[in-house]
C-alpha positions in Angstrom: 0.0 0.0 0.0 2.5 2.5 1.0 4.8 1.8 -2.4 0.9 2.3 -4.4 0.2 5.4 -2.8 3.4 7.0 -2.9 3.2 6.3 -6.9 0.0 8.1 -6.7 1.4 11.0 -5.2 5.1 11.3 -6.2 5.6 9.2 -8.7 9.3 9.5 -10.2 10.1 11.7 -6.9 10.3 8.4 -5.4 13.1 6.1 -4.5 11.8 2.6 -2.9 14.0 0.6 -0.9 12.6 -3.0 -0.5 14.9 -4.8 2.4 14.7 -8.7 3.9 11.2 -9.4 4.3 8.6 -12.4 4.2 6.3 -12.3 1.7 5.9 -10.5 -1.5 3.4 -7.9 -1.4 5.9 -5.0 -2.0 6.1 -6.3 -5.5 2.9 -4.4 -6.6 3.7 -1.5 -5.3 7.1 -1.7 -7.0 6.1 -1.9 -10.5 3.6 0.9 -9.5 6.3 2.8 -8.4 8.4 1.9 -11.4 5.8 2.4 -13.7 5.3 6.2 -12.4 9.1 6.6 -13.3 10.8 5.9 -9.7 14.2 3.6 -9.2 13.9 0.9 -6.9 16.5 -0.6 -4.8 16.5 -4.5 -3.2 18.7 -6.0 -0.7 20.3 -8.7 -1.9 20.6 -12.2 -0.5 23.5 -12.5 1.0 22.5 -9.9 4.1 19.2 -10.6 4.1 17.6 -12.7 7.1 14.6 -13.5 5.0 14.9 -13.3 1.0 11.2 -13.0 0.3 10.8 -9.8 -0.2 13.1 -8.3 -2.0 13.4 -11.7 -4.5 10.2 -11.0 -5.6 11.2 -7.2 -6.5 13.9 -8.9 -8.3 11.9 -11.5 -9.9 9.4 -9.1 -11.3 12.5 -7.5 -13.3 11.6 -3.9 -11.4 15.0 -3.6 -9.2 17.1 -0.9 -10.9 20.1 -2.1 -8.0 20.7 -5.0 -6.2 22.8 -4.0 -3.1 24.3 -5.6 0.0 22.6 -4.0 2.9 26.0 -1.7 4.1 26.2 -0.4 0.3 22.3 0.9 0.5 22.9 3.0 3.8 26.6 4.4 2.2 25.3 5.5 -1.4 22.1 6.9 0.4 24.9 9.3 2.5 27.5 9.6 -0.5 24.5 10.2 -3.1 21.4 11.4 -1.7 19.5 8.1 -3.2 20.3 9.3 -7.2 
């Protein structure tokens, strides 16, 4: 829901970050969010506790990166999320 709405209301304003998780839910929202024009970002196996979530971002072809879990937090401070 959260990923949906923010397509709604910021569309390629939007960077989504989809970390370990069960489930695959977020995968909607991501080719929403994708769709509108925003980059995604998924954890990737390795540092994840549970793979579910972000395997289905991956699987659905919508993750612009695939990024250990330090590497997310360091090109969020290095880039500002572009």
């Amino acid at each position: 829901m959260t990923f949906a709405s923010a397509a709604k209301i910021h569309s390629k304003h939007v960077l989504g970050i989809v970390l370990t998780g069960m489930g695959a839910d977020g995968a909607e929202g991501a080719k929403l969010l994708k769709q509108a024009g925003s980059h995604i970002w998924a954890q990737d196996q390795s540092t994840c506790t549970i793979f579910g979530m972000p395997k289905a971002v991956i699987n659905a072809g919508v993750a612009d990166h695939i990024l250990k879990l330090n590497d997310i937090g360091q090109l969020l401070k290095n880039k500002g999320g572009r």
